[in-house]
C-alpha positions as CSV (number, residue, x, y, z in Angstrom):
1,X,-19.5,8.2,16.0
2,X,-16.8,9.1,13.5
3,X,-17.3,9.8,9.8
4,X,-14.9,9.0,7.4
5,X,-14.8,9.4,3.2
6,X,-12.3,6.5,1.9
7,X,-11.1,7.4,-1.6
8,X,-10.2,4.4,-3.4
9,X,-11.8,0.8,-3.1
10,X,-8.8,-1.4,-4.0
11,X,-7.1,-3.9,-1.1
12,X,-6.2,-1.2,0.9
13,X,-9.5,0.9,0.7
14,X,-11.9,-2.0,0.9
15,X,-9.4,-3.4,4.1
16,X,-9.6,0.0,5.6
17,X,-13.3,0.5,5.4
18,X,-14.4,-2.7,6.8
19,X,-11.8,-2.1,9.6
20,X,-13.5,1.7,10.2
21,X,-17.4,0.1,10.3
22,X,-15.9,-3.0,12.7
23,X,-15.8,-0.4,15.5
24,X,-18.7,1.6,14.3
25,X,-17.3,4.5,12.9
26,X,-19.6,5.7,9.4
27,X,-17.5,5.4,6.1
28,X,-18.6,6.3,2.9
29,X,-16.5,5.0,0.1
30,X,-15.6,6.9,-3.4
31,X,-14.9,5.6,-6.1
32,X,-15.3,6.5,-10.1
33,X,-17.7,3.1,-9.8
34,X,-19.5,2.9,-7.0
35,X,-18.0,-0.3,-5.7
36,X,-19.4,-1.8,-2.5
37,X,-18.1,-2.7,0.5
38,X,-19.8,-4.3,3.2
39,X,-20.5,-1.4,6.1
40,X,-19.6,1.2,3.6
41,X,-21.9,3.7,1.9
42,X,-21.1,3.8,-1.9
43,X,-20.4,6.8,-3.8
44,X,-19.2,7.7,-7.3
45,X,-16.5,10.5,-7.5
46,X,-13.8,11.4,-9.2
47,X,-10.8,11.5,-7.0
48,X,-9.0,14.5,-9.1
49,X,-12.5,16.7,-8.7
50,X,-12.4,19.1,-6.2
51,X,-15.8,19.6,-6.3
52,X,-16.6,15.7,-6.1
53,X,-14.3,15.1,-3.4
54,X,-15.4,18.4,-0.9
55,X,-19.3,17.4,-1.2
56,X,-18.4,13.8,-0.5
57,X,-16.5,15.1,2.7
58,X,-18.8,17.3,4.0
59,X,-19.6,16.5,7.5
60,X,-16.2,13.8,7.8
61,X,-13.8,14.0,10.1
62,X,-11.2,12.5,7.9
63,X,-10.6,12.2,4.5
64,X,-7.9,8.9,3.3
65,X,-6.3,9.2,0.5
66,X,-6.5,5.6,-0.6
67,X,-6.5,5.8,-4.5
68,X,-4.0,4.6,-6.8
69,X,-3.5,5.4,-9.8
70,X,-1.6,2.8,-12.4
71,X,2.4,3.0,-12.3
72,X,2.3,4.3,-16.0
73,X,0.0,7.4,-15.5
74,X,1.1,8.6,-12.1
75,X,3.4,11.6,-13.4
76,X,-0.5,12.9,-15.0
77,X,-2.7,11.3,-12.3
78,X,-1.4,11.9,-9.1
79,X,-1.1,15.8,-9.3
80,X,-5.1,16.7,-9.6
81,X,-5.6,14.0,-6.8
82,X,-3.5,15.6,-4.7
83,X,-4.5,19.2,-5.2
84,X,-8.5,17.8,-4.7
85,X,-7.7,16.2,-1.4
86,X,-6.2,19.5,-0.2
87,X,-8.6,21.5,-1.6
88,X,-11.5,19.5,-0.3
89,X,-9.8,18.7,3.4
90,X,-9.5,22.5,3.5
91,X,-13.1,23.2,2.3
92,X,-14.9,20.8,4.6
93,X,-12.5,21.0,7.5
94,X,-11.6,17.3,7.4
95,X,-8.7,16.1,8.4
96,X,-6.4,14.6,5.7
97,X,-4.6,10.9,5.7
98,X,-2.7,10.4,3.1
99,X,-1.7,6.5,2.0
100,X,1.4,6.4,0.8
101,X,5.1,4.4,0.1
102,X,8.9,4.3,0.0
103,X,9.2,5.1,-3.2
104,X,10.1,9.1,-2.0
105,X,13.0,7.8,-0.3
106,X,15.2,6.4,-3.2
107,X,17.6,3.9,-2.8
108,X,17.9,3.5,0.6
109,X,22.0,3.2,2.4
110,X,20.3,1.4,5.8
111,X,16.9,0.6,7.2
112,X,14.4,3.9,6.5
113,X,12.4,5.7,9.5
114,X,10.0,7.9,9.5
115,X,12.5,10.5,9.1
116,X,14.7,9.8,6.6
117,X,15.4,12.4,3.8
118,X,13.2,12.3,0.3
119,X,16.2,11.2,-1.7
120,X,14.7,10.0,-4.9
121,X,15.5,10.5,-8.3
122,X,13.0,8.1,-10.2
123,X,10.4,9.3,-11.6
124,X,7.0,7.5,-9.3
125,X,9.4,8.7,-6.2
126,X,9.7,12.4,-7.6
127,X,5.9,12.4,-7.8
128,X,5.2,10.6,-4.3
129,X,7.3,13.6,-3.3
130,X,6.3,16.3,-4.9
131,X,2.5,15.5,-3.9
132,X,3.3,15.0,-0.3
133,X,5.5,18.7,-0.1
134,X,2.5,20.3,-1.3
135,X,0.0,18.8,1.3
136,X,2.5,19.4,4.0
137,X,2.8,23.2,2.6
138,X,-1.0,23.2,3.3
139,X,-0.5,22.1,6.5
140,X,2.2,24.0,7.3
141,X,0.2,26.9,6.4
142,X,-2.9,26.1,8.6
143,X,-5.2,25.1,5.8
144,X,-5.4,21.7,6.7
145,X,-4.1,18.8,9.0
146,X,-2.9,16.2,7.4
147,X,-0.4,13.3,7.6
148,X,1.3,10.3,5.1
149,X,1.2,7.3,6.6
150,X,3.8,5.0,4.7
151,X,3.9,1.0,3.6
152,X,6.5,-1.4,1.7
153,X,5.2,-3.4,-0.3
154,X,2.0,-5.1,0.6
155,X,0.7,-8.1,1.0
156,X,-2.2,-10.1,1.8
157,X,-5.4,-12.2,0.9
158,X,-6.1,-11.3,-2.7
159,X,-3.2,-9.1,-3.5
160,X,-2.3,-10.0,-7.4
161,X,-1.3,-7.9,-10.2
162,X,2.3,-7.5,-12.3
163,X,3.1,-4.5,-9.9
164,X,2.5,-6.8,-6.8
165,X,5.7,-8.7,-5.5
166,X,3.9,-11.2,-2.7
167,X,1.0,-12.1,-4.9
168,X,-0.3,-14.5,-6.7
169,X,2.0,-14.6,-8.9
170,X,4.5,-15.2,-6.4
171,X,2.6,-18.0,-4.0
172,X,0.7,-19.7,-6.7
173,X,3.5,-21.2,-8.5
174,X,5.3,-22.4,-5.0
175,X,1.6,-24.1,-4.2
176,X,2.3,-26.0,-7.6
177,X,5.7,-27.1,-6.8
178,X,6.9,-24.5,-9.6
179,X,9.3,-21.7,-10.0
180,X,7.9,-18.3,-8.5
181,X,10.2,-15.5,-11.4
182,X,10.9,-12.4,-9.2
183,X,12.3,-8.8,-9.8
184,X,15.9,-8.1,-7.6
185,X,17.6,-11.1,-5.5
186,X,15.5,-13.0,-3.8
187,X,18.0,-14.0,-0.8
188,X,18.1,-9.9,0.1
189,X,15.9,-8.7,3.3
190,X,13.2,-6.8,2.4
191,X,10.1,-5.6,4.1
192,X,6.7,-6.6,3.7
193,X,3.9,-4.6,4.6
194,X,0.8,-6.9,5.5
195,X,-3.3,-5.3,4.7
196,X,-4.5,-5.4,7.8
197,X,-1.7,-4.0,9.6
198,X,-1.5,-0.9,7.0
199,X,-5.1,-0.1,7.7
200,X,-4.7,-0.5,11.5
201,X,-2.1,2.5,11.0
202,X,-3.8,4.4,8.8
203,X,-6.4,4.4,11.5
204,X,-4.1,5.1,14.5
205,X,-2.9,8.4,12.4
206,X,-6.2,9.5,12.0
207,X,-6.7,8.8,15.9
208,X,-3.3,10.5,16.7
209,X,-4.2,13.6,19.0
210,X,-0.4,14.9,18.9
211,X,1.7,16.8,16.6
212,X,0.5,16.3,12.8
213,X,2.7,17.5,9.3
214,X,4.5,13.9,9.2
215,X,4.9,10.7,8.3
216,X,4.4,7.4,9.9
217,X,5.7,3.4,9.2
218,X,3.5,0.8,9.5
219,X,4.9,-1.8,11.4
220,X,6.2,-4.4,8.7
221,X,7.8,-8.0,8.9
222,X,11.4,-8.1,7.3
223,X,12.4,-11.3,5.7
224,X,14.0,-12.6,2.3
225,X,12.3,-14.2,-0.4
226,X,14.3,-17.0,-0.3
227,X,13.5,-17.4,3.3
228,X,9.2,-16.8,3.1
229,X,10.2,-19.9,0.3
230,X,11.6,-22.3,2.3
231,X,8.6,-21.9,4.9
232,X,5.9,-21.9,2.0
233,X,7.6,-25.4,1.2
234,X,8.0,-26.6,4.8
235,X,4.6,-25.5,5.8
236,X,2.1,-26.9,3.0
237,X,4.6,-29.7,2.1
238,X,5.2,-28.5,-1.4
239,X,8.6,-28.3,-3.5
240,X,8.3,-24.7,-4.6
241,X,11.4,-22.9,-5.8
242,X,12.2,-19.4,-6.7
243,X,14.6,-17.4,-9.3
244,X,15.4,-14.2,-10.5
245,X,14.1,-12.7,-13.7
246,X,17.9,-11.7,-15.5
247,X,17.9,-7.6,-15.4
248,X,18.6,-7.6,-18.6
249,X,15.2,-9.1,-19.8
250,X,13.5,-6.8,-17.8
251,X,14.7,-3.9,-19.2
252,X,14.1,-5.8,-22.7
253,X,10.4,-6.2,-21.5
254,X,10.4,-2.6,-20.6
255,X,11.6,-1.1,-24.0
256,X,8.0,-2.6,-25.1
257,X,5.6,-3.2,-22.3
258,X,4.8,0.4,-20.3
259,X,4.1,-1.2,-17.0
260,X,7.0,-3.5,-17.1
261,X,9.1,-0.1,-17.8
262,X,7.9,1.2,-14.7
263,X,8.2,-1.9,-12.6
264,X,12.3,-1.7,-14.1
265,X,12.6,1.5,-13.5
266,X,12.0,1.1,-9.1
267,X,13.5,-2.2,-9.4
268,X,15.9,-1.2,-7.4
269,X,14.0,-1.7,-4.4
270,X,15.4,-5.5,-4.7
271,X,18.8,-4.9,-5.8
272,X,19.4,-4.0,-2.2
273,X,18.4,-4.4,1.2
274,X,14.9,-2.3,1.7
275,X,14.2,-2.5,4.7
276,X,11.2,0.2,6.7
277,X,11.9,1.0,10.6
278,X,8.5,1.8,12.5
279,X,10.2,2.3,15.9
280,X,8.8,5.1,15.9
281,X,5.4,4.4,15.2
282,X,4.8,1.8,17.0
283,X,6.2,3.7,19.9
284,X,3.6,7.1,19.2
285,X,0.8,5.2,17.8
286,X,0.7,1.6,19.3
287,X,0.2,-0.3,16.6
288,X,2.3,-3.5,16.1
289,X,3.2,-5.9,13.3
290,X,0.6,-9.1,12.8
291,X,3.0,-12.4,13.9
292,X,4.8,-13.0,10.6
293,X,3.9,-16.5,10.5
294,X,-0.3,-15.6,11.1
295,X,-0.3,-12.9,8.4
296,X,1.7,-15.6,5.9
297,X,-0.8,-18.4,7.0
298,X,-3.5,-16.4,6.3
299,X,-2.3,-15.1,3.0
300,X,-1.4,-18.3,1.5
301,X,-4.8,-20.0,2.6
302,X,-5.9,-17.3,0.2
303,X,-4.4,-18.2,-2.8
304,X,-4.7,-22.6,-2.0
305,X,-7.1,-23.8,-4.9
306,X,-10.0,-25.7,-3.4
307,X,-9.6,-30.0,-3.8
308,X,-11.5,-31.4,-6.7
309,X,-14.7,-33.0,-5.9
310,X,-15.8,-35.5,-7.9
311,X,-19.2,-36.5,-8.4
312,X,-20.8,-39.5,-6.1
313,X,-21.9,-42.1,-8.8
């Protein structure tokens, strides 16, 4: 039986656990909280403490790197976390997953594989980048074994938040017959990285028995927003429409509102195509894309408000 430590509980961690404990594999789960998951032994920890992190580890095979941190406090967040997950993968002898994103890359001139060049100059990418140099010096160096496994944006039953681009905040308002506001230009391709299928590859890189010190792509579903519209509309028979919030109020927004700063400052991400290629990794690891039209089926069910009952009288 494999032993795992999971740091982070959010959709991803909590996705990833339950996946781990389906095939019978022993997780424990840290978090500053303690949150549950079902199959999951809870522990509190503190993701930037060495010392937290190792004893949690001890005994694991791997350690995922789950966390993550809000956009505004990543440039003071993200460096302890990633010094404690090397430190602790070297002290217990764990391997070392790291979950990560496209944000390293920068603006992208074509579709983005697994070895594309770390191009960014924004500030979330320059930290993405800087933290996943360092762990592959580690490696490199024979302390440790570890690998980034890397998503667009994701999506999925209960994904929500102002950072989240195929939330709530995105379906809700088409179930309503209403206007869905988005960052970038809805009618450009851009890929969408669905829960279950980023766990599935988290888990396959953990699994891999070849070559480690890389990245993968997890296998991800390309289509506008204009497009996942029209079948939101054709599919549950509403009228929802969508728009683009003007560039200019969202830098506005920004000058005032931290998080909306950030989200401005990567919105570049839909001012052009951004698109992930996972050849690759579907090729190495064998893991595929969920049908595009199951994963959105399920993920809208998610977000459909239950009818009204009225009492009998």
């Amino acid at each position: 039986m494999a032993r795992h430590l999971i740091l982070g509980a959010g959709l991803v961690g909590g996705t990833l656990a339950r996946q781990l404990s389906a095939r019978g594999d022993q997780v424990t789960l840290g978090t500053r909280s303690g949150t549950t998951v079902p199959g999951a032994t809870p522990v509190k920890l503190d993701a930037s403490n060495p010392a937290d992190v190792t004893r949690a580890a001890h005994g694991a095979d791997t350690i995922f790197v789950c966390t993550n941190p809000p956009y505004t406090n990543w440039v003071a967040d993200w460096p302890p976390i990633f010094d404690a997950a090397i430190k602790s993968a070297r002290d217990s002898g764990a391997a070392l997953v790291l979950m990560g994103n496209l944000y390293a890359y920068g603006p992208p001139d074509g579709p983005m594989t697994e070895h594309s060049q770390l191009a960014t100059t924004e500030k979330k990418g320059l930290v993405r980048k800087a933290g996943w140099e360092k762990v592959l010096a580690a490696h490199e160096r024979g302390e440790i074994r570890a690998v980034e496994v890397r998503a667009s944006d994701y999506f999925g039953p209960g994904a929500a938040g102002m950072s989240t681009h195929l939330g709530g905040g995105f379906f809700e308002p088409l179930l309503a017959s209403k206007t869905a506001r988005v960052v970038g230009d809805p009618a450009l391709e851009h890929s969408w990285s669905f829960l279950a299928d980023i766990a599935a590859t988290l888990i396959a890189a953990a699994d891999h028995t070849g070559d480690w010190g890389r990245a993968w792509h997890v296998p991800s579903a390309s289509v506008p927003r204009t497009e996942i519209v029209r079948r939101v509309n054709e599919r549950w028979g509403v009228n929802g429409r969508v728009a683009s919030i003007p560039q200019w109020f969202l830098s506005a927004l920004g000058a005032v509102v931290p998080m909306m700063r950030e989200i401005s400052a990567s919105s570049y991400q839909f001012t052009m195509p951004f698109v992930i290629d996972s050849t690759e990794t579907q090729k190495m690891l064998g893991v595929t894309a969920t049908p595009w039209d199951e994963a959105l089926e399920v993920t809208v069910d998610s977000y459909r408000k239950p009818p009204t009952r009225h009492p009998v009288r």
